[in-house]
C-alpha positions as CSV (number, residue, x, y, z in Angstrom):
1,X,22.9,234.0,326.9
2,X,23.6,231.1,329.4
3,X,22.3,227.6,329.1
4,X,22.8,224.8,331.4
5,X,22.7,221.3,330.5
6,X,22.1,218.4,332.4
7,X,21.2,214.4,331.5
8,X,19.4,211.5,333.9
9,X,18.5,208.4,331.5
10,X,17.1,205.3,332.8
11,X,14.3,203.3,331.8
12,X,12.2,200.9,334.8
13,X,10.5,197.9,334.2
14,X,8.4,197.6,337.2
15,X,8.5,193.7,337.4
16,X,11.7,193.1,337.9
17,X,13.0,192.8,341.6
18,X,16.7,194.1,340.8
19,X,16.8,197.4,341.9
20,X,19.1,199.7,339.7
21,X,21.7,201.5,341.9
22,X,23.8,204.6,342.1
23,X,27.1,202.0,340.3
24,X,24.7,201.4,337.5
25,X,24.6,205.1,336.5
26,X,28.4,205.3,337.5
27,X,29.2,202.8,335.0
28,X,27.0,204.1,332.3
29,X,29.5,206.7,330.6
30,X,29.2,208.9,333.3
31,X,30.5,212.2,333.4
32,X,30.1,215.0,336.3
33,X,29.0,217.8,336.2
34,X,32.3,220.2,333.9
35,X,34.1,217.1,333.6
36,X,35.5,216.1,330.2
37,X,33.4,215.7,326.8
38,X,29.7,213.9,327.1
39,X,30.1,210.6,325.2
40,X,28.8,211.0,322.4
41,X,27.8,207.3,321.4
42,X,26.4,206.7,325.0
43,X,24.4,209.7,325.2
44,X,23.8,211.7,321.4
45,X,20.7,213.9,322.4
46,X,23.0,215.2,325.2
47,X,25.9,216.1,322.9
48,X,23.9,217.4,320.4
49,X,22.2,220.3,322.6
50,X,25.8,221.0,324.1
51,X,27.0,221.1,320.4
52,X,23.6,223.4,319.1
53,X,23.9,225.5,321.9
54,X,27.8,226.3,321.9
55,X,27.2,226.8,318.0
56,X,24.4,229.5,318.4
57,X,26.7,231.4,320.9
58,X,25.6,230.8,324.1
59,X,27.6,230.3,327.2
60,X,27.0,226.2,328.1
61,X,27.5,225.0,331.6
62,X,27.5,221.2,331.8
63,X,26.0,219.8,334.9
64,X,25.9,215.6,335.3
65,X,25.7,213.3,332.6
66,X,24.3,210.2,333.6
67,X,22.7,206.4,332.6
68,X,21.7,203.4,333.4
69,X,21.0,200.2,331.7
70,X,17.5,200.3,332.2
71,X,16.4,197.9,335.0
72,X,14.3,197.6,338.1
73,X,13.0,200.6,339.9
74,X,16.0,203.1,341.1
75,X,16.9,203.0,344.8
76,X,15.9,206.3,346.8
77,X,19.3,207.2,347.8
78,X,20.6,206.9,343.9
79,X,18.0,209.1,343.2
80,X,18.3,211.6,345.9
81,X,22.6,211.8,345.3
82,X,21.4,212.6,341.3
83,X,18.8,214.5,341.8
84,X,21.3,216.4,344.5
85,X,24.1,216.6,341.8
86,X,22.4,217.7,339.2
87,X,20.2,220.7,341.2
88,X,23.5,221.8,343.0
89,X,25.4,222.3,339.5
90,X,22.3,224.0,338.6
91,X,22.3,226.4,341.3
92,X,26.0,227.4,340.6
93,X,25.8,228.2,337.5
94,X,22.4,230.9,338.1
95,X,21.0,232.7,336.5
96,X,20.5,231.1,333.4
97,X,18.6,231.3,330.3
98,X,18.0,228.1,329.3
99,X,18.2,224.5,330.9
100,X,18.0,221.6,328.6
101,X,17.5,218.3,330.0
102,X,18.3,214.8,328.7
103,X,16.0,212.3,330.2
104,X,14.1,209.1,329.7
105,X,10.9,209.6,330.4
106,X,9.9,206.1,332.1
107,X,12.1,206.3,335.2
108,X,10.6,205.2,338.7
109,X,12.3,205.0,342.2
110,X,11.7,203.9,345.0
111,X,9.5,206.2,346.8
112,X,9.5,208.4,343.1
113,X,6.9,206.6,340.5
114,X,7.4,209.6,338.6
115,X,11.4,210.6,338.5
116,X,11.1,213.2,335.4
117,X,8.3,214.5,336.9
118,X,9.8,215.5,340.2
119,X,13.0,216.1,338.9
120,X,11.7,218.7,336.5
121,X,9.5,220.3,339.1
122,X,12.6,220.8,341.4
123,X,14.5,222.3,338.1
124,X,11.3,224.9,337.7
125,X,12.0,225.8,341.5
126,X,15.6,226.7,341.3
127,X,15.3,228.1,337.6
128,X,12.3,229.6,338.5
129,X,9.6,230.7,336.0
130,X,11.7,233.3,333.7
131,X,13.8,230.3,332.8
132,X,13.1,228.2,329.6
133,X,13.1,224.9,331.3
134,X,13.0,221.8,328.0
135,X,13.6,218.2,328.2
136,X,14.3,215.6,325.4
137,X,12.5,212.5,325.7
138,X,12.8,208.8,324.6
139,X,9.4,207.7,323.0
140,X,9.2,204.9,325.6
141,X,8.8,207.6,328.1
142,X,5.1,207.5,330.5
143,X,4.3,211.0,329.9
144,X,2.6,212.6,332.9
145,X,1.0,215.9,333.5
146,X,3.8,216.8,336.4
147,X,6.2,216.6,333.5
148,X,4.4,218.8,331.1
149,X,3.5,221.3,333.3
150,X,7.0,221.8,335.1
151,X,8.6,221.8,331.2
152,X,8.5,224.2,328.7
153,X,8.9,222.2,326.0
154,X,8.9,218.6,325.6
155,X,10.3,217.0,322.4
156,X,10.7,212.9,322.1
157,X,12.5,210.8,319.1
158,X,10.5,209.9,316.4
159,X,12.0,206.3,315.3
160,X,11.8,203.3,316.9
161,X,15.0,201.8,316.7
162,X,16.4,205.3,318.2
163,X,18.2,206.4,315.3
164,X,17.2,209.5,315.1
165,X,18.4,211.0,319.1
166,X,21.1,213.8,317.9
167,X,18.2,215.2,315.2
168,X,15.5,215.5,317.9
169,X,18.4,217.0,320.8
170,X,19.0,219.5,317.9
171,X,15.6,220.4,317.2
172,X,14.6,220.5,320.7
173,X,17.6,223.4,321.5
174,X,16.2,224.9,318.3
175,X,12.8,225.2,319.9
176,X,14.1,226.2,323.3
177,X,16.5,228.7,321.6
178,X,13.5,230.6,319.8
179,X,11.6,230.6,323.0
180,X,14.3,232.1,324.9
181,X,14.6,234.6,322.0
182,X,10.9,236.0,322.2
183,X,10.3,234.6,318.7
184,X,7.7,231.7,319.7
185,X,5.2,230.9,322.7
186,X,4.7,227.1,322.7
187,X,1.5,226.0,324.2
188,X,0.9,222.1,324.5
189,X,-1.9,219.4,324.2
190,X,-2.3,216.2,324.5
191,X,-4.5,213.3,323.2
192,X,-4.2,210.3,324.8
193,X,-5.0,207.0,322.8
194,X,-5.5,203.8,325.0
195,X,-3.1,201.6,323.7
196,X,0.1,200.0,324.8
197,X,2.6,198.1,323.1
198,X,5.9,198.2,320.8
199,X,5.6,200.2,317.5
200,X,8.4,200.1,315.2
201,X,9.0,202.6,312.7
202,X,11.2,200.6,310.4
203,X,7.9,199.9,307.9
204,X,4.5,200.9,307.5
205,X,2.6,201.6,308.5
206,X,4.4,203.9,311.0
207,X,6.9,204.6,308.7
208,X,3.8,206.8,307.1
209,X,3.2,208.3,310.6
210,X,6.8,209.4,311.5
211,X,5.9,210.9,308.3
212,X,2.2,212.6,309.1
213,X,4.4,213.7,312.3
214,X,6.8,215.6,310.1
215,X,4.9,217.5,307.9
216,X,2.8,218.5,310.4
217,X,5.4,220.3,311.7
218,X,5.0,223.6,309.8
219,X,7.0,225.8,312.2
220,X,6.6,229.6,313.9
221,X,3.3,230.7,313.6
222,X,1.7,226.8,313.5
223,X,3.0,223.7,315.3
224,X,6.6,223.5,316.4
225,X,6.7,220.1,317.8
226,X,4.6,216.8,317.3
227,X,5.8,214.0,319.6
228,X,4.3,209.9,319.7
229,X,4.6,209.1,323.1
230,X,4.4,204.8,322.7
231,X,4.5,204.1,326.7
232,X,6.9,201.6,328.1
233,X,4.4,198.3,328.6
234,X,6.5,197.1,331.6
235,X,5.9,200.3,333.8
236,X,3.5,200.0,336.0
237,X,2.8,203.5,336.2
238,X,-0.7,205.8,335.8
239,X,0.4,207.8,333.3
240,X,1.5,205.0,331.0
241,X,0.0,204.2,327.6
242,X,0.7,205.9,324.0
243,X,-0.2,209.7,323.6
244,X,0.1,212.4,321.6
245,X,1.7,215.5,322.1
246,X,1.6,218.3,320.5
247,X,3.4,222.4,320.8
248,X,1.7,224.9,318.6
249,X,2.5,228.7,318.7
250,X,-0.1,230.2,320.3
251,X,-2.7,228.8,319.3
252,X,-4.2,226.1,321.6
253,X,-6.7,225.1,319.1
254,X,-4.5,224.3,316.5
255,X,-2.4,222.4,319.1
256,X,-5.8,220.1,320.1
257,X,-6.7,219.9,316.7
258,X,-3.7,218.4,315.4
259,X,-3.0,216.5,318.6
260,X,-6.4,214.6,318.2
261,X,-6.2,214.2,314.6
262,X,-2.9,212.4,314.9
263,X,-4.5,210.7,317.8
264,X,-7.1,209.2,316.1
265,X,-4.8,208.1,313.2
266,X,-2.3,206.5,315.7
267,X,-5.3,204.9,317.2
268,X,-6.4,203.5,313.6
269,X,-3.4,201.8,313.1
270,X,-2.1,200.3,316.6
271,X,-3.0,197.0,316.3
272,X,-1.4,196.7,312.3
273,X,1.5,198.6,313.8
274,X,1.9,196.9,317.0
275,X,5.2,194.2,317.3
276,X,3.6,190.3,318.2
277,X,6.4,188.5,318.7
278,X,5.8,184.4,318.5
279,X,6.4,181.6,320.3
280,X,9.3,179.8,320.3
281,X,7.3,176.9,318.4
282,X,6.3,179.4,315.7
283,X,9.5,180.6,315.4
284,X,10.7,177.5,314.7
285,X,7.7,176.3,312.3
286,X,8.9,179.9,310.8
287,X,12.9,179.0,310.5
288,X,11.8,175.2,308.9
289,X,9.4,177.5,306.4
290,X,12.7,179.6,304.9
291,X,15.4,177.2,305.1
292,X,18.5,178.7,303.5
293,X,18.0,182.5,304.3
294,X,20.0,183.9,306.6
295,X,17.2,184.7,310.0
296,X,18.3,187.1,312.9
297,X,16.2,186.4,315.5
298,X,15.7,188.8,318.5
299,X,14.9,186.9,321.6
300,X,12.6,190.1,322.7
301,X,11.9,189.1,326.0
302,X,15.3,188.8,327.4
303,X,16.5,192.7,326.3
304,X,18.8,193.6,328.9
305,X,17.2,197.3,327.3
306,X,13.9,197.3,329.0
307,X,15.4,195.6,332.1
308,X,16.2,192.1,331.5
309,X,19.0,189.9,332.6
310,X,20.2,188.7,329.0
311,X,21.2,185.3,330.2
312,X,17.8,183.1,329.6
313,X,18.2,180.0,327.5
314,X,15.0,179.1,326.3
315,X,15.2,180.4,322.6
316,X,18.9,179.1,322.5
317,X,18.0,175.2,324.3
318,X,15.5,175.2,321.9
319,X,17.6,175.5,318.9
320,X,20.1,173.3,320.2
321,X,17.5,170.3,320.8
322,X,16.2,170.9,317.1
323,X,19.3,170.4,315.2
324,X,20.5,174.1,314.2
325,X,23.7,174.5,313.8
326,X,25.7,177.7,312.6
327,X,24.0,179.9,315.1
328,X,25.3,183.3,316.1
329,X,24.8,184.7,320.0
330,X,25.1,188.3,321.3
331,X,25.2,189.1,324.2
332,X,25.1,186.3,326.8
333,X,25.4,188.0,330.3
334,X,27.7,185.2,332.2
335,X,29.9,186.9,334.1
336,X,31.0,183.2,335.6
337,X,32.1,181.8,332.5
338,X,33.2,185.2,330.4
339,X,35.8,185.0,333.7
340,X,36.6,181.6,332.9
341,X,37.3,181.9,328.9
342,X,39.3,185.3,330.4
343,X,41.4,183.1,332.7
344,X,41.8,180.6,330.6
345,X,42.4,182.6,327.3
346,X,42.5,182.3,323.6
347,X,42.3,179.0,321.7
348,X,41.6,177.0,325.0
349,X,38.8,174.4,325.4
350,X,36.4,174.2,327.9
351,X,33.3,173.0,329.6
352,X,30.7,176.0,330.2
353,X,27.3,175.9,331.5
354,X,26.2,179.5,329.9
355,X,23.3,181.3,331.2
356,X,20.5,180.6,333.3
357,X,21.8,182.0,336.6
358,X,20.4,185.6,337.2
359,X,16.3,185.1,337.9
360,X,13.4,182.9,338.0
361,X,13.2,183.8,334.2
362,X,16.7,182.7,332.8
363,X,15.6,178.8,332.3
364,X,18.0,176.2,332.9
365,X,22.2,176.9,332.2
366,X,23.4,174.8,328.9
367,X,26.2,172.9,329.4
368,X,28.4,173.0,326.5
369,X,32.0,171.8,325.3
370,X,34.1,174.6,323.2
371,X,37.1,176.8,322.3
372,X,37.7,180.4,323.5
373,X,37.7,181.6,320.1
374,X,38.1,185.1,320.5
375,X,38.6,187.8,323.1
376,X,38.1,191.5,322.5
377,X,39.0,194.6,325.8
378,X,36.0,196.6,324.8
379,X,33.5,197.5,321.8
380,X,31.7,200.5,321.1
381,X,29.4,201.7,318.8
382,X,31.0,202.2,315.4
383,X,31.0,204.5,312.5
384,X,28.6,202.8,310.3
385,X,26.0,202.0,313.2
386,X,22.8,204.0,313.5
387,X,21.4,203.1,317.5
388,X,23.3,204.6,320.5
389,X,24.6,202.4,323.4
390,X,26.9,202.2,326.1
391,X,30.2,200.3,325.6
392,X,30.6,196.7,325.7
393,X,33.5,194.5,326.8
394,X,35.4,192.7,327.9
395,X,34.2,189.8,325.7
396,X,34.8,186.7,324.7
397,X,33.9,184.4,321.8
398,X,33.3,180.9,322.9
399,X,32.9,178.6,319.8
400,X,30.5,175.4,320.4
401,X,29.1,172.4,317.6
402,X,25.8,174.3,317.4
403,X,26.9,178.0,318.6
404,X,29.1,180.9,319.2
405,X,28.1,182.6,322.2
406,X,29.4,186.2,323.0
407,X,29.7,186.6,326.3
408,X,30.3,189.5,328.6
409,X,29.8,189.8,332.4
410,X,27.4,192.7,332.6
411,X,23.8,193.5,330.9
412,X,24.0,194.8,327.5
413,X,21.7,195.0,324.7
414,X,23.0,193.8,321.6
415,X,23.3,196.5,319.1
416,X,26.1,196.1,316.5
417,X,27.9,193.9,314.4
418,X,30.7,194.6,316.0
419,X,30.3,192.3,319.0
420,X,31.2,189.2,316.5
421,X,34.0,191.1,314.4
422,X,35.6,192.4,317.8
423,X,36.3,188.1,318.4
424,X,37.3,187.6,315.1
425,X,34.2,186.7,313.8
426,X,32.4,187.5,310.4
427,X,28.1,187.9,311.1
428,X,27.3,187.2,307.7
429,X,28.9,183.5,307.9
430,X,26.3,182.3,310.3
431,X,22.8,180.9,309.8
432,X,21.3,182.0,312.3
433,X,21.9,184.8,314.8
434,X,20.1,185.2,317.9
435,X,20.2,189.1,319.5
436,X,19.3,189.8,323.2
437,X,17.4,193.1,321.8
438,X,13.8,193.7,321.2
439,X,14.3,196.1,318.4
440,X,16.9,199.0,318.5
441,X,19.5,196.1,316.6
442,X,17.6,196.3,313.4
443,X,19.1,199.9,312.5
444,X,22.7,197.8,312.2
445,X,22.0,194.4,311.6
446,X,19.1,194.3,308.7
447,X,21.2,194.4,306.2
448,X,22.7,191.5,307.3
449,X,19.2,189.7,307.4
450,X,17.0,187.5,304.8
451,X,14.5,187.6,307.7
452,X,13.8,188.8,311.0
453,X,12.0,187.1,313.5
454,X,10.9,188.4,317.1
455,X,10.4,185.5,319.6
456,X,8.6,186.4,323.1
457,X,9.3,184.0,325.8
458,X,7.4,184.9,329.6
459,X,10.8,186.3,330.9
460,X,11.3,189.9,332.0
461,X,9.4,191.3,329.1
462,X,6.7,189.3,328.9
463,X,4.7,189.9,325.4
464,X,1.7,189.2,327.1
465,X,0.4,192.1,328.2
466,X,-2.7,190.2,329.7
467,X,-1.1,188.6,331.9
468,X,0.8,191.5,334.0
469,X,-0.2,192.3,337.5
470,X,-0.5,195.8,337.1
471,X,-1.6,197.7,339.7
472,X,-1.6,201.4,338.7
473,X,-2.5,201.6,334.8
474,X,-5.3,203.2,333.8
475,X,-7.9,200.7,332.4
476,X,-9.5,200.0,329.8
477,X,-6.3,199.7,327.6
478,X,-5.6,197.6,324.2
479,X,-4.3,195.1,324.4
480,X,-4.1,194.2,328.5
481,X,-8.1,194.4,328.0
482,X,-10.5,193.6,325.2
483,X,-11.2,197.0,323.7
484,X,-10.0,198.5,320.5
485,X,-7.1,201.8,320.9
486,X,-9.3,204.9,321.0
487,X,-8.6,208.9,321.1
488,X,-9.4,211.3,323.0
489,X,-7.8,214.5,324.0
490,X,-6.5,215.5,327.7
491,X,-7.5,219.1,329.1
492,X,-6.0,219.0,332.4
493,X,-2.5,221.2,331.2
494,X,-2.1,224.3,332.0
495,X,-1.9,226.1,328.9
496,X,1.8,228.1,328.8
């Protein structure tokens, strides 16, 4: 047996004017297609199906690997030279048994709203119909009905931070495998559940739906696969907004059954579930109210992983002008002054103005006197650290009265630990530390944490849902209107 697998990860906001290019996926661990090992700690779901697949005995051929820091909608011709790479190794390679596909989910170009829709639909074309075509999925993903009826099987990660990628990539080439055998016959439904928002699965009560999810797995003969879609609340896109899908064998009934069900559990528990991040006064009020614990504070809104720029100074200016000191910062996108700590290297003092350069958004630049405290070539993910991510670096530590800002010159969530003990730093010595991450840094940087505190400011992800000019999402939706998250299940798939 021959499979052929391929990956295409991005994730669009669709509010923020910098397009993402054809260098963005270039410089995201790419790989083309029979070229080298996949990186593993960029792109896990990826290298697990290559692993599962190579382990059950089938022939793999490796089309592109590529990602992008998620960002503003793709540009056409990016789209069209991936699209093109990734169809051409394909057609190489035929015939094959199985494709497995890597993807986001939430990806829009221009000229595309719907990239994993099309791209899966030109896949079913080339494979054509006596090919198991199955894609893994972020949980961010806006799941449309192009998607699910040009796949197979669709299978998305289950936690939220993403620490769980390699588990779902092996289950999904688990669940291809016994299709491709004869042994299953996966047929999908849907519920969707009118709400929108960010759901973390780090306590309850979604921690008790990842584990509904789970158990209601029962396997061949019942349902194979139970997936949360969440929705991405920055893409402007139709088929955005949480759902529920669900694979049984064989049995459509039992897939709407437990697909609603789940649904209307889901739908229960939103608003509970759903992340509020507070003002920068409250967050304050909220630092004053546990003085000596050590806070981590994720400045949500300015995630370079859901398209940000990571250089707004709001959260940080505000610190600053109330007195903290011992304040940790990762990562500061400033390519100006990363270039002059570089220049001017280790143990030298400067004047900076860091951040506040790259949009409407980033707030003014704070000027600050300092020492280059620490330099490190490049940082990756490490042994101990649970969410994947692209390498970081170079980076420099520059040590001020109040802070010590970690600085690199491209946009990078901050995931790990590692980004202060690169420099030289220990985490656990400061006060304070402020993340440029909305979530996924919890997996590596709770334990370091007395409390953690998300802070929304109206940058690139704006908490406010109410207050986004959305043009193509379906209303009525909690919270962008005043209705409460309902269930209801979709019958417009065509039943495989």
């Amino acid at each position: 047996m021959k499979a052929y697998v391929a990956a295409l990860r991005t994730e669009t906001n669709s509010f923020v004017a910098r397009a993402t290019t054809l260098a963005g996926f270039r410089a995201g661990a790419y790989s083309a297609a029979g070229e080298g090992r996949v990186c593993a700690p960029t792109h896990p779901g990826c290298s697990a199906m290559i692993e599962s697949a190579r382990a059950a005995g089938m022939e793999v051929y490796r089309g592109p690997v590529a990602y992008a820091v998620p960002g503003g909608p793709v540009t056409a011709g990016a789209y069209a030279a991936l699209k093109r790479e990734i169809l051409d190794a394909l057609r190489a390679c035929m015939p094959v048994d199985l494709v497995l596909l890597d993807l986001h989910g939430a990806m829009a170009a221009h000229g595309v709203p719907d990239c994993e829709g099309d791209l899966l639909a030109a896949i079913r074309e080339v494979a054509g119909r006596a090919t198991v075509v199955a894609g893994l999925l972020d949980l961010h993903a806006t799941l449309s009905s192009a998607m699910l009826n040009a796949a197979d099987l669709l299978h998305a990660y289950k936690e939220y931070p993403h620490t769980d990628v390699a588990e779902r990539g092996r289950e999904l080439f688990t669940l291809a495998h016994a299709l491709v055998k004869g042994q299953t016959r996966p047929v999908a439904a849907v519920a969707a559940c009118r709400a929108l928002g960010g759901f973390p699965t780090t306590r309850d009560p979604m921690r008790a739906f990842v584990r509904a999810m789970r158990e209601a797995e029962t396997g061949a003969g019942g349902v194979l696969s139970v997936s949360l879609i969440h929705g991405f609340p920055w893409s402007d896109s139709a088929d955005n907004g949480a759902k529920l899908l669900v694979y049984a064998d064989g049995d459509r009934a039992l897939a709407d059954r437990t697909a609603l069900v789940l649904a209307e559990y889901f739908a229960a528990i939103a608003e509970e579930a759903a992340e509020r991040p507070l003002s920068i006064a409250e967050g304050l009020a909220h630092i004053a109210d546990h003085a000596g614990e050590r806070i981590v504070l994720a400045d949500a809104s300015d995630n370079p992983g859901g398209g940000a720029d990571g250089d707004a100074t709001h959260l940080v200016a505000a610190l600053r002008d109330a007195g903290h000191t011992g304040i940790g910062v990762a990562l500061f996108n400033d390519p100006v002054s990363l270039k002059a700590c570089l220049n001017a290297g280790a143990g030298a003092r400067l004047t900076l103005e860091i951040g506040g350069r790259m949009s409407r958004f980033s707030g003014a630049p704070v000027r600050v006197d300092g020492e280059v405290a620490g330099l490190a070539e490049r940082i990756e993910r490490g042994p101990a650290d649970a969410a994947a991510g692209p390498p970081v670096g170079p980076v420099a530590r520059f040590r001020t009265g109040f802070a010590d800002f970690i600085l690199c010159g491209s946009r990078r969530e901050a995931l790990w630990p590692g980004l202060f003990t690169a420099t030289g730093a220990d985490p656990s010595d400061y006060a304070l530390i402020v993340l440029k991450s909305s979530t996924h840094f919890r997996a590596s940087f709770a334990p370091l944490a007395d409390r953690i505190l998300s802070i929304g400011t109206p940058t690139a992800m704006n908490p406010d849902l109410a207050s986004l000019p959305y043009k193509h999402l379906q209303r009525q939706i909690w919270p962008v209107d005043e209705v409460l998250p309902a269930a209801s299940l979709l019958t417009d798939l065509q039943n495989k």
